[in-house]
N, C-alpha and C positions, 0 to 999 in steps of 0.2 A: 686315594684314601679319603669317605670322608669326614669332614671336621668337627669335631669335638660339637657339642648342643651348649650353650651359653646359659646360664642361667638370669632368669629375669630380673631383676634390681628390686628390690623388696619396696613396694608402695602402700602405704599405711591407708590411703583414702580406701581402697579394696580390698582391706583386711577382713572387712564385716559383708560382703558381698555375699550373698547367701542365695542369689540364683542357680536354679540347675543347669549346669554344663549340657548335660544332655540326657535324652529322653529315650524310654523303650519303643521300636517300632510301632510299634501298636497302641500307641497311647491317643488320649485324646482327651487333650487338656483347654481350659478358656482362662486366658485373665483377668484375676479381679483384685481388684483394689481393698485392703484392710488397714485396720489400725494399728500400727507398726509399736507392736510388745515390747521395741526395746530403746523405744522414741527418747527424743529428751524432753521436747516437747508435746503435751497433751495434742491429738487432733492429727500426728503424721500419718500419714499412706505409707505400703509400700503394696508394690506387686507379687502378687501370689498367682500359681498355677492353682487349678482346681480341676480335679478330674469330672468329665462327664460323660464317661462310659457306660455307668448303669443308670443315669440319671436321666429319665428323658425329659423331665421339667427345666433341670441345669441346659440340656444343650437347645433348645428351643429357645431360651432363653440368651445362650452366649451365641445363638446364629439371631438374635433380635428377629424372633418370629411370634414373641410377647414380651410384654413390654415387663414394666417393675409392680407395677400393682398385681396382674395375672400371675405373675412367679409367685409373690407371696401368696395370693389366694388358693393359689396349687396349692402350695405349702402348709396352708391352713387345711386346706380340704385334707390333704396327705397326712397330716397328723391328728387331725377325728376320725379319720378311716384306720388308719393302724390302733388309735382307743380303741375303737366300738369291735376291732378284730381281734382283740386278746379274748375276746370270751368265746373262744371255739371248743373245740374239743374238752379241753381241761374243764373249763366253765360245764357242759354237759354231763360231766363223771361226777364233779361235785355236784352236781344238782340231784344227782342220781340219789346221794349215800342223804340218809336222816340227819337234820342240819343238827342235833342234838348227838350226834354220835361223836364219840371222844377215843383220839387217838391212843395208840399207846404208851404215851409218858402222861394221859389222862387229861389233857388242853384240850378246848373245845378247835374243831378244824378250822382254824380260818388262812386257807393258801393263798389266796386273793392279792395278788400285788397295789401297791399304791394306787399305780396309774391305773388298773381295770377299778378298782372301788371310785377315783373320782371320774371316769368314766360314764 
């Protein structure tokens, strides 16, 4: 017969332990270091998983195959490329209709999101 499972003794220091037990086979995560939200003091770390499956900036990155300046430069690059890529399609239809032409609750059209006007 066997024996009964014991429960473990209740430890307060790993009450707040907030690492994943465990992961999907298929994952493919890097650690990194953040500023831990619920510190007592300003300035702590803690470890965080980050996924880098869609990311190929992220895993070149977490295999150090570039360095820290390169990652943000990606980064910077990656995000004037996705600005200057909001004016696709939609951007072509407005451009089509007479910029004076007014909807039907009588406002003049302006679809245009934040980010593509300071774009």
């Amino acid at each position: 017969m066997p024996r009964a499972k014991r429960r473990k003794p209740y430890d307060p220091a790993g009450a707040h332990d907030r690492c994943a037990q465990d992961l999907p086979f298929n994952a493919e995560v890097a650690t990194v270091d953040v500023d831990d939200p619920l510190a007592l003091e300003p300035g702590e770390k803690i470890v965080a998983f980050r996924s880098i499956r869609n990311d190929p900036l992220g895993r070149l990155h977490a295999h150090r195959l570039i360095d820290d300046t390169q990652y943000r430069s990606g980064r910077a690059f990656q995000n004037d490329w996705q600005k200057a890529e909001r004016g696709g399609y939609d951007a072509r239809i407005r451009r089509s209709r007479p910029a004076t032409q007014a909807d039907h609750r009588g406002a003049a059209p302006d679809d245009a999101a934040p980010q593509s006007r300071r774009a």
